[in-house]
N, C-alpha and C positions, 0 to 999 in steps of 0.2 A: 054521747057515750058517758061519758062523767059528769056527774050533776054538779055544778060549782058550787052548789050549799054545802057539800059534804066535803068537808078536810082531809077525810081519810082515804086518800085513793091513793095506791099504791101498784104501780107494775115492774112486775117481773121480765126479767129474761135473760136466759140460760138456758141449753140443751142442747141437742144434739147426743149427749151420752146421759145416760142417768146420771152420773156421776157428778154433773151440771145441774141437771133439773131438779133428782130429789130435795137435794138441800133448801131449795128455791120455793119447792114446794111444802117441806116443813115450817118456814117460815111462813110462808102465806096462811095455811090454819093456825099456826100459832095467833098471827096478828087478829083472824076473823076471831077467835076462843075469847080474845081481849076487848077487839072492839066489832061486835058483828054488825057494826050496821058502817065498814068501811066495804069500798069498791074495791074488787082487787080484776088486772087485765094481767093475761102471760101473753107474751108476744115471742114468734119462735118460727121456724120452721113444719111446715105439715106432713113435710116427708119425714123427717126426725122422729125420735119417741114422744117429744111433747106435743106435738098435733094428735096422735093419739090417748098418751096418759090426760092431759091437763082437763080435755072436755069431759072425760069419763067423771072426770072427781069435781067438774059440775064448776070450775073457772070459765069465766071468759077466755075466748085464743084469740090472737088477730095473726095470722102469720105473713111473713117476707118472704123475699127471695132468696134472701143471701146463701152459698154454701161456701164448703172449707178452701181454700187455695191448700193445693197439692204440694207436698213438700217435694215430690218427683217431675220430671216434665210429665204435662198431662193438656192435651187439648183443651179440656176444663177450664185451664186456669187461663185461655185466651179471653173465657167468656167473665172473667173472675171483678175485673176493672166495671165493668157492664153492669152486672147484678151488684156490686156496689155499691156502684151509685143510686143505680133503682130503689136500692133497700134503703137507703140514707133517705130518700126522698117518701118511702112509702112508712118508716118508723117517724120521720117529722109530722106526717099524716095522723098519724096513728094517735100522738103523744098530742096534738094540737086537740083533736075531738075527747083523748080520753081526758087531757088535762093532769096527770099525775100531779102529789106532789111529791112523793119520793118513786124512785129510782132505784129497784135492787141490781144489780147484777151478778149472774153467779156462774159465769163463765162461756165458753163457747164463743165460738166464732159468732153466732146468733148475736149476743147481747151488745156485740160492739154499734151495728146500726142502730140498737133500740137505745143504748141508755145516752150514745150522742142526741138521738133527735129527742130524749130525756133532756139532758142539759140545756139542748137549744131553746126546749121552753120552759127554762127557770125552774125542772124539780132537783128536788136537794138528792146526791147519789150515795148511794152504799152497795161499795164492792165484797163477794166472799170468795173465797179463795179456799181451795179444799186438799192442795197438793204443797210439797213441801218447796218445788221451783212453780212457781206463778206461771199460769197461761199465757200467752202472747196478749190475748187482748184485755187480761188484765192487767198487763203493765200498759199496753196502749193506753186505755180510758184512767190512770192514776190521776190523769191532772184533774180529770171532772168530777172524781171523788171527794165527798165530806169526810166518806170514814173507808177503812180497809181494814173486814175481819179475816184474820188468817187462823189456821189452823193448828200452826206450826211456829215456834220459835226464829228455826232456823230460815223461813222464808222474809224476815224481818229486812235485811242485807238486800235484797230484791227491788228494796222500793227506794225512792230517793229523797222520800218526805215521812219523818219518821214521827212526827204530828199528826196523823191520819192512821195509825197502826194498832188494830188493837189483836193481841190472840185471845180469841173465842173459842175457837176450835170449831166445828164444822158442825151445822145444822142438821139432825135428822131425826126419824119421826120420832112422836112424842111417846108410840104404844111398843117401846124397841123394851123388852124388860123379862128377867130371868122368870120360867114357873118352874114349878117343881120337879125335879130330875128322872122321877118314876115312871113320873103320866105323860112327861117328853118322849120317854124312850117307847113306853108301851103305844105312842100314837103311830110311830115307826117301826111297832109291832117287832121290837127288839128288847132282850133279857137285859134285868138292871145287874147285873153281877160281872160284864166286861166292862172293859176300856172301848170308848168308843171316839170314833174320829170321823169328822165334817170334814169333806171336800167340795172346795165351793172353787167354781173356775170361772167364777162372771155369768151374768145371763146367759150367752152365748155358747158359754164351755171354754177350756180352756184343749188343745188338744195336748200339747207336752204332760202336761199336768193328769191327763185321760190316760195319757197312753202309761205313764210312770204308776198310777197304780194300778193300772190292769195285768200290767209284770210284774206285780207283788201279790198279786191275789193270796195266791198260796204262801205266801209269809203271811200275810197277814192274821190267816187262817190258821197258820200253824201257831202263832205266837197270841191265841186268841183273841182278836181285837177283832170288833166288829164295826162295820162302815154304811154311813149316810153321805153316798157318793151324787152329787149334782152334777151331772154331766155335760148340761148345757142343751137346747135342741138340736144342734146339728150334731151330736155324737150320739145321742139315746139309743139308736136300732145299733150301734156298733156294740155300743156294753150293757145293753139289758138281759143279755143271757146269762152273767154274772148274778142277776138277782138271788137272793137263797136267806134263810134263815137270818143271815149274818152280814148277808149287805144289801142293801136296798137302793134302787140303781130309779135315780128320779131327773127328768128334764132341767127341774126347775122346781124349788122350793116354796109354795107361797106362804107358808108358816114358819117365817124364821125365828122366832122364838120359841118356839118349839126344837128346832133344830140346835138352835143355841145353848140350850139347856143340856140337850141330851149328850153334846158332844163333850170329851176331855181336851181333846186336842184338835183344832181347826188346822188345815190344810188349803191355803187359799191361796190368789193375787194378790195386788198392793194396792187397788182402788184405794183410792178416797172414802167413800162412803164403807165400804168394807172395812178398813184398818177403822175407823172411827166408830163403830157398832162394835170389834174385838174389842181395843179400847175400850168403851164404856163397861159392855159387861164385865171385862178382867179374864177372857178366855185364853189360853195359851196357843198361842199360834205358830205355824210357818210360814213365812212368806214367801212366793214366786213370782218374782216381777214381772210382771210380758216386757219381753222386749221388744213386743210390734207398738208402742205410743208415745205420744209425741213429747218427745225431752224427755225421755227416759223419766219420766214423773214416779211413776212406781220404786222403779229401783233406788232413788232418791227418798221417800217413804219408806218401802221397808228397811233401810240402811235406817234413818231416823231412829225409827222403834228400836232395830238391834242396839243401838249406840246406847238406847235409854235401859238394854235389857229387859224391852218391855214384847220381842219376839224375836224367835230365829227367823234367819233367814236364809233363801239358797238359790243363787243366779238359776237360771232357766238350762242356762247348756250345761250345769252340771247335776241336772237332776237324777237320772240314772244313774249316777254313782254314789250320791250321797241320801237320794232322800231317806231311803229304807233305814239306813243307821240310825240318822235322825231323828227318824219318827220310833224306833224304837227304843233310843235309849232316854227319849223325851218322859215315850207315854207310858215308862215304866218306875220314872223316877219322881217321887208325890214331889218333892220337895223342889224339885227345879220347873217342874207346873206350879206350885205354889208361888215360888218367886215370879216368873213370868207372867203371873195372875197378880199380884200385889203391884206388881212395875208398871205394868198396861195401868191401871185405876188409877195409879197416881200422877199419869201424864193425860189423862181422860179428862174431857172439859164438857162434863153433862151437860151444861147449863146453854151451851151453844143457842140452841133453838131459841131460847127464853131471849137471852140478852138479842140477837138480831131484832129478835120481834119489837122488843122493847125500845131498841134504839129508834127503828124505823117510826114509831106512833110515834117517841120524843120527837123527831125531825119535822113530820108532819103538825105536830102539834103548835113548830116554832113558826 
């Protein structure tokens, strides 16, 4: 699998959520941009999203077994010790034939059998971190770490070796970048002369989130703002009768930059990868934490950002009473979108993608 002439072999693994995988995989183009003639393996789950995304975009997959242990009791987790082990055994496999010599990990229950049978054969590891409280199995694998990029400041205190700590801020793609605000809007077939607001509820939708503007329609309409609502697929047949001149009612966006541009005010979750794309551009946001994920990670993140002044933010159980205000006295006031656009930029850490990738060739190179 891995040719030993070539130094540059590099594998990944992370997933289970995008929120894992993208980063993982911005990194990995990055590194092929610099050195194309390194090997790169992801190693992951096939049920997950990365058995589907990583082949499309023409990676090697090897996948495991392993899945999540249940924070609930769940017959599952009888089998949970079992496929453990298996997975340990079939990532030493994996890591023996491809021969790495670095090791990313970027989170996920996934990456814990891959970057151990990593270590077991001597490659050097680099952990990312994309949440402001670290994943269980990123504090698991800290000892087999060379380096840990985090995203965040405050996740600093999390780790117990502060010689392996660097903030980078969080990997993602390289084509994430503002166009021009006219030809944004007019590609969503919406007039440049309103206030216009992104609601972004995760791939999947959010439903609190769904249901909290579909009770404002008619505010929104009366107080002219027009909406680029992402609804998720499991909610589209609920709110596409909503569609009209002035709100346009989509599953799933695949041009977000475009969407980016055209919006004033974003209305979103607290991903990882989401708050790190508001951040760079400098958009004014609200944040909605789910409260359905594990360690409350979200709400930990958008609290971050408020603290920095760099987004509002508003717990999930009290969205019905507050958001509407919110978002009106936000996206009517230039000047506190302005600050909120100035805040986000200067806690935004562009260069994330660049430095991972760079680190990774230094390690291999050494």
């Amino acid at each position: 699998m891995g040719s030993a002439a070539n130094k540059y072999r590099f594998l990944f693994a992370g997933g289970g959520t995008g929120g894992h995988l993208f980063p993982a995989i911005a990194v990995a183009q990055k590194i092929l941009s610099i050195k194309p003639e390194a090997e790169i393996l992801f190693v992951g789950t096939s049920s997950k999203i990365e058995g589907s995304v990583v082949p499309k975009l023409g990676f090697n997959f090897s996948s495991i077994w392993i899945s999540g242990f249940s924070r609930s009791f769940s017959f599952k987790n009888i089998l949970f010790p079992f496929k453990l082990i298996v997975s340990l055994m079939q990532s030493i496999l994996i890591n023996m034939k491809f021969k790495p010599k670095v090791a990313i990990g970027s989170g996920g229950y996934v990456s814990g059998p891959a970057i151990f049978g990593a270590n077991v054969m001597g490659a050097r590891i680099i952990l990312l971190e994309q949440n402001v409280y670290p994943g269980v199995t990123t504090r698991l694998l800290e000892k087999y770490a060379e380096e840990i990029h985090l995203s965040f400041e405050d996740s600093k205190r999390y780790f117990k070796d502060p010689e392996k700590i660097k903030i980078t801020g969080n990997p993602i793609r390289e084509d994430l970048k503002y166009i021009d605000k006219n030809s944004a809007l007019k590609s969503f077939e919406l007039p440049p002369n309103k206030k216009t607001i992104l609601i972004l509820g995760g791939s999947l939708g959010a439903k609190s989130i769904n249901e909290a503007i579909c009770n404002n329609i008619e505010n929104f309409k009366k107080n002219g703002i027009q909406i680029i609502w992402q609804t998720g697929k499991y909610y589209i047949d609920t709110y596409k009768k909503y569609l009209s001149d002035t709100i346009k009612v989509v599953p799933f966006i695949e041009d977000m930059n475009s969407a980016y541009s055209a919006c004033d005010l974003v209305i979103s979750r607290a991903g990882g990868i989401t708050i790190t794309e508001i951040m760079n551009l400098g958009i004014p946001s609200i944040l909605i934490p789910s409260p359905n994920v594990a360690e409350n990670h979200q709400y930990l993140n958008a609290k971050n950002l408020f603290e920095n002044k760099a987004a509002l933010f508003i717990e999930d159980s009290k969205i019905n009473m507050e958001l509407l205000d919110l978002i009106l006295n936000t996206i009517s006031d230039d000047k506190k979108l302005l600050n909120l656009k100035n805040n986000s930029l200067q806690i935004a850490k562009p260069e994330a993608t660049k430095i991972v990738a760079e680190r990774a060739i230094k390690l291999a190179d050494e």
